[in-house]
N, C-alpha and C positions, 0 to 999 in steps of 0.2 A: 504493500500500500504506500509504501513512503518513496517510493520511486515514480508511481504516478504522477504525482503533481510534478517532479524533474521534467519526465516526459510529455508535458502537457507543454510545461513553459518550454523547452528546448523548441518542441513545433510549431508555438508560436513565433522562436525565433527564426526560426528558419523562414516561413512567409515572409517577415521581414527581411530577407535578405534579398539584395539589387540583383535582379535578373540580367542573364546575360544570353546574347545567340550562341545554341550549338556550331560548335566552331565544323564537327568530321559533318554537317550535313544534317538531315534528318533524322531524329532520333524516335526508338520504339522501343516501347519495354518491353524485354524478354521475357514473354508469362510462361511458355514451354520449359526453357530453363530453369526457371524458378521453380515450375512443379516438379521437374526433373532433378533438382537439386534439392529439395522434401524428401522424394523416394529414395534420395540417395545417403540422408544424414540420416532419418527418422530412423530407418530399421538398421542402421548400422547401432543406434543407440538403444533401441530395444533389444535390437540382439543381445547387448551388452549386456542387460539389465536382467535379461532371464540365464546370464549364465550365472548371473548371483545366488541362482535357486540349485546348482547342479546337481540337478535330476535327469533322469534315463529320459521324462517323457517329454522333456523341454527340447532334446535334442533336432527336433524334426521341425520343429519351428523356429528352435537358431537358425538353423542351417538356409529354411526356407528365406528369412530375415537375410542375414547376407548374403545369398544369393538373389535376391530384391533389389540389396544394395548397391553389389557388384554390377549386375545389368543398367542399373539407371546411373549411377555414375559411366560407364562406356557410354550412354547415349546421351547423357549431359558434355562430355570431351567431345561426342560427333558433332552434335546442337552447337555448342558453344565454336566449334569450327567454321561455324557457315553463319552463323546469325550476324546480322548487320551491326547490331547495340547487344554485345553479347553481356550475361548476368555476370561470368565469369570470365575474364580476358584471357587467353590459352596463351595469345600472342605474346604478352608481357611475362606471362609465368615462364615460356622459357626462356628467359634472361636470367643467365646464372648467378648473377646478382640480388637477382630480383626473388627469384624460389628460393636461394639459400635463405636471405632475410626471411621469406613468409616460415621457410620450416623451423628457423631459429626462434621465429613468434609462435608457431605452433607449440613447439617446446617449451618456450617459456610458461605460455598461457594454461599447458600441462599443468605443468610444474606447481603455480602458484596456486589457481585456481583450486586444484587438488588438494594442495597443502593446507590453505583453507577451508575448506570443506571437511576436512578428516582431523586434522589438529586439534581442533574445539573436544572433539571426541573421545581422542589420547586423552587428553587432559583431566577431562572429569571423568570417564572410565576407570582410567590407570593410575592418573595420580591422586584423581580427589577432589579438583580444583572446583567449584562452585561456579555458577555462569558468571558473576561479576567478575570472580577473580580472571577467567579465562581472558574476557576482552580488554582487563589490564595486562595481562599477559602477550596478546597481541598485537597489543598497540605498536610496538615497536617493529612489527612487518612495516607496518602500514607509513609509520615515521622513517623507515630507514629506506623503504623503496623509493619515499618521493627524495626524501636529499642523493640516496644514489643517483635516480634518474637526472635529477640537477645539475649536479657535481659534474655528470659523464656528459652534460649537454656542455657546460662550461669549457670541458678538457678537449673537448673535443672542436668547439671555436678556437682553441689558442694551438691546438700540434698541428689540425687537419687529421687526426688518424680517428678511424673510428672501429676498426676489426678488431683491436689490437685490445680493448677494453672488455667488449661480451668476452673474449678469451679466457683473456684472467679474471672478469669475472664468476661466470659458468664453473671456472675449477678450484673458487673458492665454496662454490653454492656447492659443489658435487663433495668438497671434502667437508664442507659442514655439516652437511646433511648426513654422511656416513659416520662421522664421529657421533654425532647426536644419534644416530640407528644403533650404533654401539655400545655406546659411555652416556646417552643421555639417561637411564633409565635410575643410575646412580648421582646424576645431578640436583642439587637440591631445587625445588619449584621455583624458584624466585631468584636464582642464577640463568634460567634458561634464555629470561629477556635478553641478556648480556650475547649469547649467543644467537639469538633471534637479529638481532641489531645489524650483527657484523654479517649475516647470512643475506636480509634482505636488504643492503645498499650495496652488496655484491648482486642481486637481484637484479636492483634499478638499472644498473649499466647496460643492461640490455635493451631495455624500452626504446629510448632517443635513436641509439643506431640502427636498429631494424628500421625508423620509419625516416630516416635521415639518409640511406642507404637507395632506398626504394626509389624515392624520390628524386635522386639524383639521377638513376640507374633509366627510369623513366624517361624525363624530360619535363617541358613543360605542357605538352598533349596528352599524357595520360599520365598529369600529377594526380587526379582526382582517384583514376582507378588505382592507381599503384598504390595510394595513399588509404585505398579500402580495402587490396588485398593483406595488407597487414591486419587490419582491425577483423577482418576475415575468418585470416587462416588463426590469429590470438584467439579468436572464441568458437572456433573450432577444435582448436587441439583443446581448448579448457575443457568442451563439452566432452571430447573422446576421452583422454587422458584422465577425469574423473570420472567418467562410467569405466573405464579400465582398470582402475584402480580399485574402484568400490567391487568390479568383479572378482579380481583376484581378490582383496579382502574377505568378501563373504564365501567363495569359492573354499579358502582354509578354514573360516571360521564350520562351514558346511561341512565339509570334512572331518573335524574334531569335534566339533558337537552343533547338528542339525539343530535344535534346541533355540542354543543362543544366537546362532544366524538367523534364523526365522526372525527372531524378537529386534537384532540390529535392522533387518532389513525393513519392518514394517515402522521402528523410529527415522531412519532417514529416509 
């Protein structure tokens, strides 16, 4: 409910905004692709979802599920080949530039989006923490991704480099997160922020150059799309990457005790 009114106002700004001529010509909206890119996320993410029940009889309906998927994605790559004003640019996507940035935002949007999602979880599950205590606890994701993203916009006006930062960031995100998979479970509750902090401003560095990357990689003729395959393919990997996740989760849990999976699955 509290993101409605967001979304109310953002579309009234957007009316407000100075019209301008389609510059490639006459413009159409892709409604085939759009349906065609439905059939192609929907039962990939339902498939997902039923493998969190792993059962003998769910099998025949995964299956059915991606192979739904699989066909309509090939016929959304045919579509989107030939369409005039395609929903998804093919043409931009292979610029190695350009798909490396979107898969690095797919991962990312993985990554965080999940970690959020499951974290709050850990926490009062495992360690105890009570809901207040939790969103004091996370505060510092959320503090430490906007100054990383800041910092790595700044660093990266004054060197001109910008590959060189998701790098070393990514391989401090990937050894935090294993040390905390390791040694977090002996850390006292109220030390973790300390490691939370340094995790997600290694985070942030990747935001600005994936969408800094794109855009240059593009041009000026397809700043807009290059500019939305990021925000894209970021809340696509969040959506796969978290039903991924919660499948393997429930998937063990189902495994060692059908029980308490049932009971996680029907709270989240």
């Amino acid at each position: 409910m509290v993101n409605l009114p967001i979304g109310l106002l953002a579309l009234v700004l957007t009316f407000r905004l100075k019209r301008h001529a389609h510059a490639g010509g006459e413009w159409k909206f892709d409604a085939p692709g759009l349906v065609l890119f439905i059939l192609f996320v929907a039962p990939i993410l339902l498939a997902l979802q039923q493998v969190q029940r792993l059962s003998t009889g769910s099998l025949l309906l995964v299956g059915a599920l991606l192979a739904l998927g699989v066909v309509s994605l090939l016929l959304l790559l045919w579509r989107e080949q030939r369409a005039l004003s395609p929903l998804l640019p093919v043409s931009l996507l292979r610029h190695p530039a350009i798909w490396r940035s979107d898969a690095l935002a797919a991962c990312h949007g993985a990554a965080l989006v999940s970690l959020i999602t499951f974290l709050p979880i850990y926490l009062q599950v495992v360690r105890g923490a009570d809901p207040s205590e939790v969103g004091l606890l996370l505060l510092p994701l959320t503090v430490g991704i906007a100054i990383g993203s800041v910092t790595t916009g700044r660093l990266i006006s004054r060197t001109g480099r910008t590959a060189i930062f998701p790098s070393i960031g990514q391989g401090i995100v990937g050894c935090g997160w294993i040390f905390l998979a390791l040694f977090g479970g002996r850390i006292p509750l109220y030390w973790l922020p300390a490691a939370f902090i340094v995790i997600s401003f290694a985070t942030g560095s990747t935001m600005p150059v994936v969408q800094l990357t794109v855009q240059i990689a593009a041009g000026p003729k397809n700043l807009g799309a290059a500019s939305a395959s990021v925000q894209f393919m970021r809340s696509i990997g969040a959506a796969l990457g978290t039903a991924t996740i919660g499948a393997v989760l429930f998937a063990v849990l189902a495994a060692q005790d059908p029980r308490i999976a049932s009971l996680f699955a029907d709270v989240v």
